[in-house]
C-alpha positions as a Markdown table, in Angstrom:
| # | Residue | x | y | z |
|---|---|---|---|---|
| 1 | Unk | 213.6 | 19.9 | 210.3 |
| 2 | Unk | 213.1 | 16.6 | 208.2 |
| 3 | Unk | 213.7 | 13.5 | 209.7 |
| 4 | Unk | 216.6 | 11.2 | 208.3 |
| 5 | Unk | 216.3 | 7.9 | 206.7 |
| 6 | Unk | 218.4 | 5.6 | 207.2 |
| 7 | Unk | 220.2 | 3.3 | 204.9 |
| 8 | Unk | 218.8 | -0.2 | 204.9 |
| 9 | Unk | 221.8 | -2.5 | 205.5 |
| 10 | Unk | 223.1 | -5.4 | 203.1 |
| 11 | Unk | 221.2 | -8.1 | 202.7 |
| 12 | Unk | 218.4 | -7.1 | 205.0 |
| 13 | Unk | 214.7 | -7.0 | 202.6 |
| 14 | Unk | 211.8 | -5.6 | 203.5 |
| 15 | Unk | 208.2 | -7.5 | 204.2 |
| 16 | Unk | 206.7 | -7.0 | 201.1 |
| 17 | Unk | 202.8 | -5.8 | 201.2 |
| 18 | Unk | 200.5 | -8.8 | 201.3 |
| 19 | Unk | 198.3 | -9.0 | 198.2 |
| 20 | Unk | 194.9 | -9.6 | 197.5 |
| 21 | Unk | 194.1 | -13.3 | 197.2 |
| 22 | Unk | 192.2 | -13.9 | 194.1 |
| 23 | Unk | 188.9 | -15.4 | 195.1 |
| 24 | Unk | 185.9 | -16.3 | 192.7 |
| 25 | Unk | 182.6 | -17.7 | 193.7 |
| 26 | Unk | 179.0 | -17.6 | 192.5 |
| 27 | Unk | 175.7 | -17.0 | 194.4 |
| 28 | Unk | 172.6 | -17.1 | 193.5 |
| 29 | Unk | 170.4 | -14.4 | 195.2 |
| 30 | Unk | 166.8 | -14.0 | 196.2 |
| 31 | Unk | 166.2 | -10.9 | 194.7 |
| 32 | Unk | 162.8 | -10.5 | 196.7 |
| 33 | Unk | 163.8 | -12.1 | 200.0 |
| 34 | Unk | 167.3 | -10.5 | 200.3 |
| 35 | Unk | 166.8 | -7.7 | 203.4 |
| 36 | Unk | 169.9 | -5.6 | 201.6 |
| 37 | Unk | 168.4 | -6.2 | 198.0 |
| 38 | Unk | 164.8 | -6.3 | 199.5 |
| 39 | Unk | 165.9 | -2.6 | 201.1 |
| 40 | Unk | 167.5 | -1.0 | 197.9 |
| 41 | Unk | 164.5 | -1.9 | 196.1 |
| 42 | Unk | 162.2 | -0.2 | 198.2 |
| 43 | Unk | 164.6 | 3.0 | 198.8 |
| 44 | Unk | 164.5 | 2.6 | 194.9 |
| 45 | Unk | 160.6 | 2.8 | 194.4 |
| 46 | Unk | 160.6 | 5.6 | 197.0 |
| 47 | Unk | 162.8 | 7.8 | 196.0 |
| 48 | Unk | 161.4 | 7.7 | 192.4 |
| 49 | Unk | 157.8 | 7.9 | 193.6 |
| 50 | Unk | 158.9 | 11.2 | 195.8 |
| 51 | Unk | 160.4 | 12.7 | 193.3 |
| 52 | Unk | 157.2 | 11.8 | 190.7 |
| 53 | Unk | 155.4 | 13.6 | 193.1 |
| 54 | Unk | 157.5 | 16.4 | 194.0 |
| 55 | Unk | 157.4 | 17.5 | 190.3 |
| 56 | Unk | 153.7 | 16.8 | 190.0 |
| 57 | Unk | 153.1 | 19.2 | 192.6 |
| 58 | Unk | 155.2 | 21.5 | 191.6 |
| 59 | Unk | 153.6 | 21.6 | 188.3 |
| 60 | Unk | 149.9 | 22.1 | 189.9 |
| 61 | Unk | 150.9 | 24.9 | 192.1 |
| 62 | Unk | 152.6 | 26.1 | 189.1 |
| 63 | Unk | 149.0 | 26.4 | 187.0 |
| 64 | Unk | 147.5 | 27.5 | 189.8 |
| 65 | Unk | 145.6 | 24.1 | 191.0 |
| 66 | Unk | 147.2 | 23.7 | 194.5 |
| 67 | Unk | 143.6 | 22.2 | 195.8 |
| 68 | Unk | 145.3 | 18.8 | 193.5 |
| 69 | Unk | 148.7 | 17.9 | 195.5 |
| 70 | Unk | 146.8 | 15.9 | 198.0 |
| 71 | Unk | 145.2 | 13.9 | 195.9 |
| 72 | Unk | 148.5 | 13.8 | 193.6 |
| 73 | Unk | 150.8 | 12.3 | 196.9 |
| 74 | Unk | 148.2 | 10.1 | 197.9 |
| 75 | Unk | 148.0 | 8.7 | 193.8 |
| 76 | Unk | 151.6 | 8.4 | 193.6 |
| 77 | Unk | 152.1 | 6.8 | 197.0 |
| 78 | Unk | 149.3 | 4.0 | 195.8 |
| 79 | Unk | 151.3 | 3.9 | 192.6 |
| 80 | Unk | 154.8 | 3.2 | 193.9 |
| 81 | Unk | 153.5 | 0.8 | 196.6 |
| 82 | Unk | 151.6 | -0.8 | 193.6 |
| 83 | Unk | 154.7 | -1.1 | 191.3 |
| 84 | Unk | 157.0 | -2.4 | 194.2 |
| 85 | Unk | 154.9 | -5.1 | 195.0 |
| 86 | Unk | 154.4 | -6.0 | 190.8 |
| 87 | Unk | 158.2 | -5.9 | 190.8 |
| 88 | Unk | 158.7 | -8.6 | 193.3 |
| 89 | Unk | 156.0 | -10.6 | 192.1 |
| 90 | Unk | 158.0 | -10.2 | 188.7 |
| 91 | Unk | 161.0 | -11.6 | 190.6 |
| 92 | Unk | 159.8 | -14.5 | 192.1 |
| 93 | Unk | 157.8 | -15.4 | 189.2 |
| 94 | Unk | 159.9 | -15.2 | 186.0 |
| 95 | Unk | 163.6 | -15.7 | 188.4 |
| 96 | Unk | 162.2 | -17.7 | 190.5 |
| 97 | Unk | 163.4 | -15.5 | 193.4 |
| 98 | Unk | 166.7 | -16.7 | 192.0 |
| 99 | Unk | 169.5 | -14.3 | 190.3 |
| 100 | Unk | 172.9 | -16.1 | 190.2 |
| 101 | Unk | 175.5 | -13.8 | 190.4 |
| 102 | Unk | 179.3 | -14.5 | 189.9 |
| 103 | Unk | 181.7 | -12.2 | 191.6 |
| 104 | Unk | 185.8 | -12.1 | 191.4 |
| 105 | Unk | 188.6 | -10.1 | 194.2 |
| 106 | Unk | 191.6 | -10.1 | 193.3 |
| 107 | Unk | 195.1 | -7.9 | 193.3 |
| 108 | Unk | 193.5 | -4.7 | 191.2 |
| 109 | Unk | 190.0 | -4.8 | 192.2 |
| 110 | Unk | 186.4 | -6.3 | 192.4 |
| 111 | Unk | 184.1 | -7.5 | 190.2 |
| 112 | Unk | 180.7 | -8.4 | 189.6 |
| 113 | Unk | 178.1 | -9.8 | 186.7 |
| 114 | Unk | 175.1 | -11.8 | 186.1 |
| 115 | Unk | 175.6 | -15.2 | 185.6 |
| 116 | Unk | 172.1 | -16.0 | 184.5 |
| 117 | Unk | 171.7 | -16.7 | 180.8 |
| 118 | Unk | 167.9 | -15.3 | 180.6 |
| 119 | Unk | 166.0 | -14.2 | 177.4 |
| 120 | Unk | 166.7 | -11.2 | 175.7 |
| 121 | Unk | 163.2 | -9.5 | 177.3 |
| 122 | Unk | 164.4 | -10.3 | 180.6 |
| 123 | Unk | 167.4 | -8.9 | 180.6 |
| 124 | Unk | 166.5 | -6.1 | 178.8 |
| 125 | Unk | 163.8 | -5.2 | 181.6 |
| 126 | Unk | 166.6 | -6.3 | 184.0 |
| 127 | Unk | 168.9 | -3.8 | 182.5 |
| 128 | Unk | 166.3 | -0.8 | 182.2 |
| 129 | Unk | 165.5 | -1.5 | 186.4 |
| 130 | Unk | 169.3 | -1.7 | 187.0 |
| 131 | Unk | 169.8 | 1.7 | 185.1 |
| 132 | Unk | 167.2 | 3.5 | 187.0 |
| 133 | Unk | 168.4 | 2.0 | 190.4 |
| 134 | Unk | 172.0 | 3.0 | 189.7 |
| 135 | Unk | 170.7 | 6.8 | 189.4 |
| 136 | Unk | 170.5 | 6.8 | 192.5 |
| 137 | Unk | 173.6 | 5.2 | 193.4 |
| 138 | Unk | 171.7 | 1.6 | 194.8 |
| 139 | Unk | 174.0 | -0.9 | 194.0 |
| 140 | Unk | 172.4 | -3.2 | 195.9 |
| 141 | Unk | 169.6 | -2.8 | 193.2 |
| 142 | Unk | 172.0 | -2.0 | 190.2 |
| 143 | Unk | 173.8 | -5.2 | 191.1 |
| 144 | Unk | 171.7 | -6.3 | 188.5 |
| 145 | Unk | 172.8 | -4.2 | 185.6 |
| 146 | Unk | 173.7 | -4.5 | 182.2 |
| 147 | Unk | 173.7 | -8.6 | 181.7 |
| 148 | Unk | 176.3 | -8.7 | 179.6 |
| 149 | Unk | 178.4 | -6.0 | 181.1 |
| 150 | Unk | 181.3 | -6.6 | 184.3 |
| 151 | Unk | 180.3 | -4.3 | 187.7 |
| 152 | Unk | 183.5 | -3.4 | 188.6 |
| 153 | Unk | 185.7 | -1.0 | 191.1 |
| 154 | Unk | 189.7 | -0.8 | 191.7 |
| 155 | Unk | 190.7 | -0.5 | 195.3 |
| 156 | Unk | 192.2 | 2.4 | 194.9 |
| 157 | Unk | 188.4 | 3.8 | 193.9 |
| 158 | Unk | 187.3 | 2.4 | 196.9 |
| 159 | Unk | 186.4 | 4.8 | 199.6 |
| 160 | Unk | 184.7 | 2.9 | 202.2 |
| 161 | Unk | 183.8 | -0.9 | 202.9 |
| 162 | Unk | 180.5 | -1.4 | 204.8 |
| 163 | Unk | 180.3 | -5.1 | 206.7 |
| 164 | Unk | 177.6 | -7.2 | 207.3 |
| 165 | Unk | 178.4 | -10.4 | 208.6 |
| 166 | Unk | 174.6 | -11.3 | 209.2 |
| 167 | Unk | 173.8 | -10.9 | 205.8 |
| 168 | Unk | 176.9 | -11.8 | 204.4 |
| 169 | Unk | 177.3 | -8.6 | 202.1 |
| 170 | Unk | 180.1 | -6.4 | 201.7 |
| 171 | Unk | 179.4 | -3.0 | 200.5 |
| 172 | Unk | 182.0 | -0.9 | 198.5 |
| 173 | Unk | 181.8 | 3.0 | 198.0 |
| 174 | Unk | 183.4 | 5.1 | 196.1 |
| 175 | Unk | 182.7 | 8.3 | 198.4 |
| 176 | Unk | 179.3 | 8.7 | 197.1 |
| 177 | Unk | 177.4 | 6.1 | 196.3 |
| 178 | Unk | 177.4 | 2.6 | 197.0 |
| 179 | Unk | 179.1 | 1.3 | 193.9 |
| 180 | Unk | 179.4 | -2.7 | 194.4 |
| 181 | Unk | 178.1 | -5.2 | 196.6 |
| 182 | Unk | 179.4 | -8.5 | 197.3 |
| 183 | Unk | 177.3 | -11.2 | 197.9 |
| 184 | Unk | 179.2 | -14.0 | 199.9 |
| 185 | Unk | 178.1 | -17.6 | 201.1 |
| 186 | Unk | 178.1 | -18.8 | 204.1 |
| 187 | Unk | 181.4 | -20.6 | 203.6 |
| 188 | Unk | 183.6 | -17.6 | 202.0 |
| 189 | Unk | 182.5 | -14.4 | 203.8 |
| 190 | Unk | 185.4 | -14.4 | 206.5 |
| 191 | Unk | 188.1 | -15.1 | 203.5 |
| 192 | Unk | 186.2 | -12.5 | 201.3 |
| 193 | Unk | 185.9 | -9.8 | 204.2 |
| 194 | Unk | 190.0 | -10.5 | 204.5 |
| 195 | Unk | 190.6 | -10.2 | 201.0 |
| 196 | Unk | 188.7 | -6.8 | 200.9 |
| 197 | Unk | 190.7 | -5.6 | 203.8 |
| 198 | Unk | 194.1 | -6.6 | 202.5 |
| 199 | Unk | 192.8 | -4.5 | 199.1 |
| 200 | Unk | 191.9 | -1.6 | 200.8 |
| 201 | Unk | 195.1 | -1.4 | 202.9 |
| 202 | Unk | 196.7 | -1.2 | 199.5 |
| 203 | Unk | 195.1 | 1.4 | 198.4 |
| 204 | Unk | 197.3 | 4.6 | 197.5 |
| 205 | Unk | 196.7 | 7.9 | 199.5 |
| 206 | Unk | 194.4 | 10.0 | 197.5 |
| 207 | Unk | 191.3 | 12.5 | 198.1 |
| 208 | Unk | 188.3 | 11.2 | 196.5 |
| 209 | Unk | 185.9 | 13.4 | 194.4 |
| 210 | Unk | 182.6 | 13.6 | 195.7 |
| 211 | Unk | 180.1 | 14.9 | 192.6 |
| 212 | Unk | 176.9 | 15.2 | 194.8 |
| 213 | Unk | 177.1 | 18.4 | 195.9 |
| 214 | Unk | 178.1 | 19.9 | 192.1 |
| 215 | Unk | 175.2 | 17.9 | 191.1 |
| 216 | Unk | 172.8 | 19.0 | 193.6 |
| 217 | Unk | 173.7 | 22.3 | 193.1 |
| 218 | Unk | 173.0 | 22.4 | 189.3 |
| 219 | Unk | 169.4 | 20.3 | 190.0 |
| 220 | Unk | 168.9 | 23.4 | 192.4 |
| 221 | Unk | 169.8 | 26.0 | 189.7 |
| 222 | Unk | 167.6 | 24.1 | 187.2 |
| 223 | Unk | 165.2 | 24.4 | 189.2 |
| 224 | Unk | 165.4 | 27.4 | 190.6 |
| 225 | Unk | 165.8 | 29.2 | 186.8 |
| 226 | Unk | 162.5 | 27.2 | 185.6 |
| 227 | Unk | 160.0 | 28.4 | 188.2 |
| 228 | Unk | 160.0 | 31.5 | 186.2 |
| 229 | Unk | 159.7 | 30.1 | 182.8 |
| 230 | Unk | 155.8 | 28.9 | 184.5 |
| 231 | Unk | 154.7 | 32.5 | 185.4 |
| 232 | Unk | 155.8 | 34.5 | 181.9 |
| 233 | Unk | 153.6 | 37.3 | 181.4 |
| 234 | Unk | 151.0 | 37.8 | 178.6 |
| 235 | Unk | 151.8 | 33.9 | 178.0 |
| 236 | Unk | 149.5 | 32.7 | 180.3 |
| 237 | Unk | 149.1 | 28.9 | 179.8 |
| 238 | Unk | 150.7 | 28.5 | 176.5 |
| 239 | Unk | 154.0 | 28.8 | 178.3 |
| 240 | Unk | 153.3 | 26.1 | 180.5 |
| 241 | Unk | 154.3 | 23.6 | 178.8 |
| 242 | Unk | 157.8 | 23.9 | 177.3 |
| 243 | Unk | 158.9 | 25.1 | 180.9 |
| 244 | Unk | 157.6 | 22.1 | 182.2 |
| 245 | Unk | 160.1 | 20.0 | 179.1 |
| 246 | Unk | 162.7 | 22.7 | 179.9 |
| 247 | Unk | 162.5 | 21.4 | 184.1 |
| 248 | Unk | 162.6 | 18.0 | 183.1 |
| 249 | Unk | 164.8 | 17.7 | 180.8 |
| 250 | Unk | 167.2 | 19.8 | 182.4 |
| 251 | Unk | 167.4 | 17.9 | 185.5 |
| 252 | Unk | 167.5 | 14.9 | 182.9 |
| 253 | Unk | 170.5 | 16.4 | 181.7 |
| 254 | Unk | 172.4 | 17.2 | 185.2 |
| 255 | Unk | 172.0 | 13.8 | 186.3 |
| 256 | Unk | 171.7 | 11.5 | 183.2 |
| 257 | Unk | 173.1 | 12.6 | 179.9 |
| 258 | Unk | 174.3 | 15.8 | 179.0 |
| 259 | Unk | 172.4 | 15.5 | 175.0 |
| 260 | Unk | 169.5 | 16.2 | 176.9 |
| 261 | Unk | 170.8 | 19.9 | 177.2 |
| 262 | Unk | 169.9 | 20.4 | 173.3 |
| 263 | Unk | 165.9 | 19.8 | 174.3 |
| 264 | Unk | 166.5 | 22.5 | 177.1 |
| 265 | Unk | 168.0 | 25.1 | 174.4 |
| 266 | Unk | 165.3 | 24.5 | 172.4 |
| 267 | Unk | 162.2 | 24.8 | 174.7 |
| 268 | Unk | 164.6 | 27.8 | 176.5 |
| 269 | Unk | 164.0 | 29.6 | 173.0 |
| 270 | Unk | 160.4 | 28.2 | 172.2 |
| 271 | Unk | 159.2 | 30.1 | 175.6 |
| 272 | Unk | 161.4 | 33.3 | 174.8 |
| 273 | Unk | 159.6 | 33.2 | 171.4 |
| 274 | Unk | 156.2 | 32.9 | 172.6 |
| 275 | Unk | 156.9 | 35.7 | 174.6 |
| 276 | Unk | 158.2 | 37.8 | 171.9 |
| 277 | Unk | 155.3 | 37.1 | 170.0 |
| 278 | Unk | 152.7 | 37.7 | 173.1 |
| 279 | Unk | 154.6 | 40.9 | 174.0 |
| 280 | Unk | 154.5 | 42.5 | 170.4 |
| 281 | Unk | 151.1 | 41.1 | 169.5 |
| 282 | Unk | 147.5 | 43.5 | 169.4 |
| 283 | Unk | 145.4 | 42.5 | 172.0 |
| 284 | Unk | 141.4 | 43.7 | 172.2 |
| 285 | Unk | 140.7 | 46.4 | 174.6 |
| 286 | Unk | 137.5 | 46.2 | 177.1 |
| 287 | Unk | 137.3 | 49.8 | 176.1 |
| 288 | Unk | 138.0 | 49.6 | 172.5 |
| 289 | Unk | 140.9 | 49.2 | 170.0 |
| 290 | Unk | 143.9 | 47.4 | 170.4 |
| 291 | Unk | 147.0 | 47.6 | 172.6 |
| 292 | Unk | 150.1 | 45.6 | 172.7 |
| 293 | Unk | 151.7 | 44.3 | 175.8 |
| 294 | Unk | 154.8 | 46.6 | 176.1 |
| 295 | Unk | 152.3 | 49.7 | 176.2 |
| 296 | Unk | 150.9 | 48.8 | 179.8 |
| 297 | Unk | 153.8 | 47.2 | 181.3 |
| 298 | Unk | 153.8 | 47.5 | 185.2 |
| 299 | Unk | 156.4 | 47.1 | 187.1 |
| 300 | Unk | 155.4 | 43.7 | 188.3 |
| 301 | Unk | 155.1 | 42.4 | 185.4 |
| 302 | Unk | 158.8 | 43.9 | 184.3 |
| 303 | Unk | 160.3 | 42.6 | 187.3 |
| 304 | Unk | 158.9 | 39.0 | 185.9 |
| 305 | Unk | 160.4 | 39.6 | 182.8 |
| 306 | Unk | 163.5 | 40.7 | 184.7 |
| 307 | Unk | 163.6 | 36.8 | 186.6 |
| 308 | Unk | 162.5 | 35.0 | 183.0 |
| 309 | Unk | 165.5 | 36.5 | 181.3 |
| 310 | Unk | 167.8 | 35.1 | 184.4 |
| 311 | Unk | 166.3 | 32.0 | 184.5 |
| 312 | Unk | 166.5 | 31.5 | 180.6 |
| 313 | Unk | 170.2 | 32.9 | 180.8 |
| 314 | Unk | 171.2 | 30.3 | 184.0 |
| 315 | Unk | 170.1 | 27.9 | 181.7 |
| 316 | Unk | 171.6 | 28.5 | 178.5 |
| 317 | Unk | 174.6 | 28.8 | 180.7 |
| 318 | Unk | 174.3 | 25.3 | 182.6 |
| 319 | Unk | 173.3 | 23.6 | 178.9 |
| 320 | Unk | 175.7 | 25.0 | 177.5 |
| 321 | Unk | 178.2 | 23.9 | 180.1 |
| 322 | Unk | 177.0 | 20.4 | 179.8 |
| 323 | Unk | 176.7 | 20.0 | 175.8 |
| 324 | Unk | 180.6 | 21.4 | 176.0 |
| 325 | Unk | 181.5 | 18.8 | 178.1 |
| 326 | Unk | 182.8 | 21.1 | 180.7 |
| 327 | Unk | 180.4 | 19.7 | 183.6 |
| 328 | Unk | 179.5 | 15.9 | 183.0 |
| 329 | Unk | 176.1 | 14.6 | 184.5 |
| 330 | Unk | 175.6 | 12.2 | 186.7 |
| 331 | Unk | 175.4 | 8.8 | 184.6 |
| 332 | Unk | 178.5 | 10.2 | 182.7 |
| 333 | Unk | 180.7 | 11.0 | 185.2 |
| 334 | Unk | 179.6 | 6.9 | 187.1 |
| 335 | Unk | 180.5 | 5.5 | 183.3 |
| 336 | Unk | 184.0 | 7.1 | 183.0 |
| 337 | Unk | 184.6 | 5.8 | 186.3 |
| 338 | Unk | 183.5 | 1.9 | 185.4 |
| 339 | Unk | 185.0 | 2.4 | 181.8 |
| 340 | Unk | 188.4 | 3.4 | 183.7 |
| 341 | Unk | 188.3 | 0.7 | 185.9 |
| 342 | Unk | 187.2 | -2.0 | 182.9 |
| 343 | Unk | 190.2 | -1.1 | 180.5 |
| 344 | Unk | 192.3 | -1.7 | 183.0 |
| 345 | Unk | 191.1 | -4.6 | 184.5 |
């Protein structure tokens, strides 16, 4: 049974929603003294030095040189602690520790951009670090992105606010990454963490898409279908390395930009070529004469064949599905969002 509504009588209005107050302030950050910009950074340099590593050591075990991965984690650990450290020193040296920031609430949504007029190599290098810290959805590092672009997120887009009163941050999600921090000063936070709860009370009821696990599951397919592509029979080496540009590029192209699925097509049909050619090709017999590869097949080495043909097929599949436009990658899918959210600002 549905309930009744009843009529509002003459002359009686209803409290209207409160709206967001629009505030504006700039702060000016220490990029390497920061504990929530000082944190991101580090998860940043981690994450990429794991996953430098992970595909290292994939690739050694992959030519058969397994005795190497040690000595590969312990490089790439040295390296990334290395790098983070240069990066700071960076910071405080050419910023001075010192990146102003000027951010914006109001009705629609929140904003953020760089305030800093630095020179064009600075801000390109800024840009590049913010691009590569966004990847992995760190806004507190990819607060610093494109100088001359707005970081920005409607309420509605807004899954979660995270609080920090001791820090004086506010971080904004849109269900699956962090997509905008707010800096605040000492004077503004309360009437800035207000604001953000007035806009997020506002919010319309939706369910919010979370592309993570679609994402993870295609890295896992790309991966999965290239392992494969390393072990082709009659190849031997020679197949190495286009399956090594087909596993990179792939996951380049699940989680960064979907062109990327042309260099996958390609190498895809470089390695099924060079096994053509290796499979139809006179080889020297021990005992004399010559014998082509199809006249002492095995069974192992058809059921190999059997998983190259899969793996190549799974990827002609996902590339294909990406160059369409029917899945978009990661960085695409994060730009349509911002796009949305700038045209209508």
């Amino acid at each position: 049974m549905q309930p009744k509504t009843l009529p509002i009588p003459s002359g009686v209005t209803l409290p209207s929603a409160p709206t967001v107050p629009a505030l504006s302030w700039e702060a000016p950050i220490p990029i390497a003294t920061h504990p929530v910009l000082l944190a991101n950074f580090g998860l940043l340099f981690a994450v990429a030095g794991a996953i430098v590593g992970a595909l290292l050591s994939f690739v050694m075990a992959m030519i058969g040189q397994s005795w190497r991965i040690e000595a590969i984690v312990e490089w790439t650990a040295s390296l990334t602690a290395a790098s983070f450290l240069l990066a700071m020193v960076v910071a405080i040296l050419i910023f001075g520790n010192r990146l102003h920031m000027r951010f914006a609430v109001g009705d629609q949504l929140a904003e953020a951009e760089v305030a800093d007029k630095s020179p064009r190599i600075v801000q390109r290098a800024l840009s590049v670090f913010s691009w590569l810290a966004e990847r992995f959805g760190l806004a507190g590092a990819g607060l610093v992105a494109e100088t001359t672009a707005r970081q920005c997120i409607e309420w509605d887009a807004v899954a979660d606010a995270h609080f920090h009163p001791l820090w004086r941050t506010i971080s904004l999600s849109n269900g699956w990454h962090i997509a905008l921090i707010l800096f605040c000063t000492a004077e503004n936070y309360d009437e800035v963490a207000a604001a953000v709860h007035i806009g997020m009370a506002a919010r319309h009821p939706h369910a919010f898409h979370n592309p993570l696990p679609a994402l993870l599951f295609r890295t896992f397919l790309i991966l999965l279908s290239s392992m494969p592509l390393f072990a082709m029979p009659f190849v031997e080496k020679d197949g190495v390395f286009p399956a090594l540009l087909i596993m990179g590029f792939g996951l380049g192209a699940v989680w960064l930009s979907r062109q990327l699925s042309w260099i996958v097509l390609a190498c895809v049909a470089w390695s099924l070529v060079l096994e053509a050619i290796a499979f139809v090709e006179p080889h020297d017999s021990i005992f004399g004469g010559t014998y082509r590869a199809y006249e002492v097949l095995n069974t192992g080495d058809a059921i190999t064949l059997g998983l190259v043909a899969a793996g190549a097929l799974c990827l002609i599949v996902l590339s294909l599905g990406l160059v369409s436009g029917r899945w978009r990658s990661g960085l695409s899918a994060n730009r349509v969002e911002r796009g949305a959210a700038v045209m209508r600002a």
